[in-house]
C-alpha positions in Angstrom: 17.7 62.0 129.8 19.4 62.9 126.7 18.9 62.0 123.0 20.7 61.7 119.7 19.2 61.5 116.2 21.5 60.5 113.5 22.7 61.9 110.6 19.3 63.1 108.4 20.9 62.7 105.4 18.9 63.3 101.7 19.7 64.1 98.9 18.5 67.9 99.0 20.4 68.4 102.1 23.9 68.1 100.6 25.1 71.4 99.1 25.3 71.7 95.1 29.0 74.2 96.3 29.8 71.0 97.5 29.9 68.6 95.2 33.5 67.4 94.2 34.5 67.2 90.1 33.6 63.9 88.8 35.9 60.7 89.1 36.5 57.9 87.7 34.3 55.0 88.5 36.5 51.6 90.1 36.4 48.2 89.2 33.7 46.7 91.1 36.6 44.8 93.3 38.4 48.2 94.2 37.3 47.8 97.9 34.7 45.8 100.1 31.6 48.1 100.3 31.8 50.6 97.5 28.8 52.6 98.7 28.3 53.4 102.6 25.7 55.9 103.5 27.5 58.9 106.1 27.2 58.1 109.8 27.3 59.5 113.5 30.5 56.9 115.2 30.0 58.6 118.2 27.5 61.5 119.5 29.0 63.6 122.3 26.9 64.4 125.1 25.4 68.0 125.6 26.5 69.8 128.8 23.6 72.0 129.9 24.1 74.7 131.8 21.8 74.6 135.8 19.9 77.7 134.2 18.9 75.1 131.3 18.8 72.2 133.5 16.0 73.5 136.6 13.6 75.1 133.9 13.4 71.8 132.6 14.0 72.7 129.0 14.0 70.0 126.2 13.6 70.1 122.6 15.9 69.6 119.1 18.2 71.1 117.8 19.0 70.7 114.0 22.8 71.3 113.2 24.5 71.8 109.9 27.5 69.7 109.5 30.3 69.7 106.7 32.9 67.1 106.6 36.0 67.1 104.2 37.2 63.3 102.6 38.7 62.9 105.8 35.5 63.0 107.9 36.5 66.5 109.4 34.0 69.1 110.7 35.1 71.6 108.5 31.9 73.8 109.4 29.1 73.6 111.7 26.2 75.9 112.2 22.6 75.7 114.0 20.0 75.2 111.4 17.0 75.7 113.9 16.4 75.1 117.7 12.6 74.3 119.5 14.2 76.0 122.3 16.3 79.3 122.2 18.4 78.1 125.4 19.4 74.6 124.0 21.0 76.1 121.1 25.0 76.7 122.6 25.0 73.1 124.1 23.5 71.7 121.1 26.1 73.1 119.0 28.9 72.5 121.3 27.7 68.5 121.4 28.1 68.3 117.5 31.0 69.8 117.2 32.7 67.3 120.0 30.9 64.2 118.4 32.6 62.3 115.4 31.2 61.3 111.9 32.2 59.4 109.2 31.4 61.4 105.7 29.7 59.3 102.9 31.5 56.4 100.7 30.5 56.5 96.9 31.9 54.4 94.6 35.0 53.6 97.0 35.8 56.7 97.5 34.8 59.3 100.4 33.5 62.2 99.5 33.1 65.7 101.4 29.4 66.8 101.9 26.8 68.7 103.8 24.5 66.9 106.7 21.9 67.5 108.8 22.6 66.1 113.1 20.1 66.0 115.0 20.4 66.6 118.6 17.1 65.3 121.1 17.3 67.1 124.5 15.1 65.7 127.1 15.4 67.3 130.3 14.8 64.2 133.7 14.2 67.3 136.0 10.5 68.7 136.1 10.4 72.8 135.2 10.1 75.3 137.6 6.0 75.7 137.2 3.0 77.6 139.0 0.1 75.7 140.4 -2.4 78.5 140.0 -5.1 75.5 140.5 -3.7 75.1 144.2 -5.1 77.2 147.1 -3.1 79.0 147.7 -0.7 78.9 144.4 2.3 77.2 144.7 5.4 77.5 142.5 7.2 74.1 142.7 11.6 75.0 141.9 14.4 73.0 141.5 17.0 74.9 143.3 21.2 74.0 143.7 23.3 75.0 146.5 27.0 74.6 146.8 29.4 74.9 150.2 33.0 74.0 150.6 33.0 71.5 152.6 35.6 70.3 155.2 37.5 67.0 154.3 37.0 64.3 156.5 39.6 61.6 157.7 42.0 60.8 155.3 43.8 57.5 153.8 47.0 56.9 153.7 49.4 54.2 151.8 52.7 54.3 152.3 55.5 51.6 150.8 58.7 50.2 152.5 61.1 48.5 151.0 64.4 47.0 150.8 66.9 44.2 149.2 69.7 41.8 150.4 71.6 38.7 149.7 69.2 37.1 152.1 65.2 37.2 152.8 65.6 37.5 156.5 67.9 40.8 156.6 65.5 42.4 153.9 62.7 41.8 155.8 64.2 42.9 159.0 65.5 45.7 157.1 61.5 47.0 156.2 60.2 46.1 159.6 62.8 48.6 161.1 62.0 51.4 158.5 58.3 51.0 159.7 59.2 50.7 163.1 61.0 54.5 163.1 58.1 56.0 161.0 55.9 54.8 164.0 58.3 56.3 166.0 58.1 59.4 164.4 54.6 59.6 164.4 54.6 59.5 168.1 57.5 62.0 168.7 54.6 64.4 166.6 51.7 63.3 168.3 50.0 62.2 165.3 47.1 59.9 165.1 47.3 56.6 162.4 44.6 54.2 162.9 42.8 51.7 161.2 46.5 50.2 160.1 46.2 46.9 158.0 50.3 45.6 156.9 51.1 43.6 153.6 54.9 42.2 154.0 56.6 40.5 151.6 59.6 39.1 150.1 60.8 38.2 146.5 63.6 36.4 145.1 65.7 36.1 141.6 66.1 39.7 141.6 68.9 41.7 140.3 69.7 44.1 143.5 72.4 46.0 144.1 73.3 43.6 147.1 73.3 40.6 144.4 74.0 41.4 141.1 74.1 38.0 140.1 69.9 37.7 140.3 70.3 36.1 143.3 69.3 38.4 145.9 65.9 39.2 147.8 63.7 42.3 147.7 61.1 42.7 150.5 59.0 45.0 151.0 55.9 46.0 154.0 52.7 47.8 152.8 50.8 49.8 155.1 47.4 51.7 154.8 45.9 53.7 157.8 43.9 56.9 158.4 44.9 60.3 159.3 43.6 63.3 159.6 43.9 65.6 156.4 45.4 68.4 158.1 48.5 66.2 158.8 49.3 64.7 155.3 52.2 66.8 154.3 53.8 66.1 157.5 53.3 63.0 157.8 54.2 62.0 153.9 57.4 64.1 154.9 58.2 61.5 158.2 57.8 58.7 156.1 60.2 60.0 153.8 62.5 60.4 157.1 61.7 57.1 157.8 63.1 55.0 154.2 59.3 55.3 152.8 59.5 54.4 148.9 56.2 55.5 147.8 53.1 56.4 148.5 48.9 57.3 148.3 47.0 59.5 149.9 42.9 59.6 149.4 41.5 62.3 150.7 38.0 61.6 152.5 34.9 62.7 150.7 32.4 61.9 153.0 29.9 65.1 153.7 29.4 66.1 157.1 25.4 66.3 157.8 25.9 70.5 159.0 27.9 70.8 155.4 24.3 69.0 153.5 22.2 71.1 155.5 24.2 74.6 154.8 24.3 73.5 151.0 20.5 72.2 151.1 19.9 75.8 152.7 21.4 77.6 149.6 19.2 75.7 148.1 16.0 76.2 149.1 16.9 80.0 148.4 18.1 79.5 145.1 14.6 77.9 144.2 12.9 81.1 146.1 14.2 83.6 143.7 13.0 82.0 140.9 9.4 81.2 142.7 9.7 84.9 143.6 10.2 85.7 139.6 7.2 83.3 138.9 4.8 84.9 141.2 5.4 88.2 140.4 4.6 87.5 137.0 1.2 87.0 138.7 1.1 89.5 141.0 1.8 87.7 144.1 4.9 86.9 146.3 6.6 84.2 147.6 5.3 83.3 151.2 6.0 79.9 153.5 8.1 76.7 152.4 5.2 73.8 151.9 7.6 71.2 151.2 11.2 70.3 150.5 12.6 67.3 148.9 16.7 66.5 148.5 17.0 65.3 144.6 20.8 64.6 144.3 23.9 65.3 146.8 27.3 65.3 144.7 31.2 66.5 144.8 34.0 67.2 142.5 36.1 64.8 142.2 37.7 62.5 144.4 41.5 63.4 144.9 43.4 60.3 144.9 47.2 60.8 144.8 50.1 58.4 144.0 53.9 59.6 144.6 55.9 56.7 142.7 58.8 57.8 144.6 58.4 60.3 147.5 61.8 61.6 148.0 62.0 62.8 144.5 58.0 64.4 144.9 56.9 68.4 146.1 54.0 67.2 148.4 52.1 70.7 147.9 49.1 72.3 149.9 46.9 69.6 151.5 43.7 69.6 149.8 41.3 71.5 153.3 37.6 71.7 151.5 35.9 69.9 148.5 33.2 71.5 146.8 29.6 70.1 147.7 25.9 70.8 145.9 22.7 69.7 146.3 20.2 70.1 144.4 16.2 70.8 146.5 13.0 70.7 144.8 10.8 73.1 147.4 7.1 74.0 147.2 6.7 77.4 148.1 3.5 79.0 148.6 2.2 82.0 146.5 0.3 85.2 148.3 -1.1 88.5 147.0 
């Protein structure tokens, strides 16, 4: 869990270089709220690096800020850190987050602040059980694999217009029908189809300038295999496609967990193996393992507005995967 302090502001913590040459005192009904203390409007969150986050580090960091009339960090510096290792992401957290400088007499004025930042680390440190027989050192450990992507869906948009509803339908229907077509000249698989068909009315088409005409159009979303989406975005094309989606499946395979929970477990044991031999011992048999958190990059989700006019690029083969393993190891001399 992480934590912000506010502004710490007093009046011994604004610089005397800072203060600006005196002003004229307004009217009492020059603005609203003449005097409105300096604030935090919004406190950016820290990004700890995995060395930070397994040790289970917390603690606060105090950071100088200096704001112009404007409210912009025009200087920032680390005053002092509990914690050597929180200092950088601290500092970087400050400088992202966004203050408003102090209101005095109606007018803003530049100044010196103190921000305080509250780090408090969810995942348990990386520790030694001397009391245990035998020792254990307990490690938060992260593995990462690429793993493969899995099925993959598909959206694709026909469409067409005429003075009528029937021929634009008809018209959509036989666009669909030759992509199918297609897709079985290739021996490609698309399953799981669900079809949306439509037609609308009033428009302005080229068949009926006169906002008479009909546009129609037949929506289809399937599944296909990822390896397959370049060619098969390029049939639909072929086929009078408008537009189209693809989603590529993110779904971890259970030998892709168990490779990255693997990685792992090993990551933990050189950091057990740095604990113990602090001690004098080495790191024997796993005593327990436990799966914290499975996660991935993002999802790629793609939309081509118009697919004729679109470079489809390389299909998207692996996503990244990490898990992160808290493993008991035991400790021998």
């Amino acid at each position: 869990m992480l934590g912000w302090t506010p502004f710490v502001i007093a009046a011994s913590v604004a610089l005397a270089a800072d203060a600006p040459a005196a002003t004229p005192t307004p009217a009492p009904t020059a603005c609203r709220r003449p005097s409105v203390p300096a604030i935090t409007l919004r406190a950016a969150e820290p990004v700890l690096p995995w060395t930070v986050t397994r040790l289970g580090l917390s603690g606060t960091v105090i950071v100088r800020i200096t704001l112009d009339a404007q409210s912009h960090i025009t200087d920032a510096q680390v005053q002092s850190s509990t914690v050597e290792q929180l200092r950088a992401p601290a500092f970087e957290a400050a400088r992202r987050s966004v203050f408003q400088t102090e209101v005095r007499d109606c007018v803003p004025r530049p100044g010196t602040y103190l921000f305080s930042v509250d780090i408090v680390n969810d995942l348990p440190p990386a520790y030694v059980d001397e009391k245990s027989n035998p020792p254990v050192a307990v490690v938060n450990g992260r593995g990462s694999v690429d793993a493969p992507v899995g099925p993959t869906s598909l959206s694709l948009e026909f469409a067409a217009e005429d003075t009528d509803a029937a021929p634009a339908l008809a018209a959509v229907d036989a666009a669909y029908t030759r992509f199918q077509a297609k897709m079985t000249e290739r021996g490609f698989s698309w399953y799981g189809v669900t079809q949306y068909r439509r037609s609308r009315g009033g428009w302005r088409t080229t068949a009926s300038p006169a906002k008479v005409g009909y546009f129609a159009e037949l929506r289809v979303q399937g599944r296909i295999p990822s390896d397959q989406v370049t060619q098969v975005l390029g049939l639909a094309v072929d086929a009078g496609a408008w537009s189209g989606r693809v989603m590529y499946g993110m779904q971890p395979e259970a030998s892709s967990v168990a490779a990255a929970a693997a990685r792992a477990v090993a990551d933990g044991g050189e950091v057990a193996a740095q604990l113990g031999g602090r001690r004098g011992l080495h790191v024997g048999r796993v005593i327990t393992s436990e799966t914290l958190s499975t996660s991935h990059g993002p999802v790629r989700d793609i939309t081509y507005a118009s697919l004729r006019s679109h470079d489809f690029g390389p299909e998207v083969r692996t996503f990244e995967l990490s898990v992160v393993v808290r493993t008991t190891f035991a400790l021998e001399p």
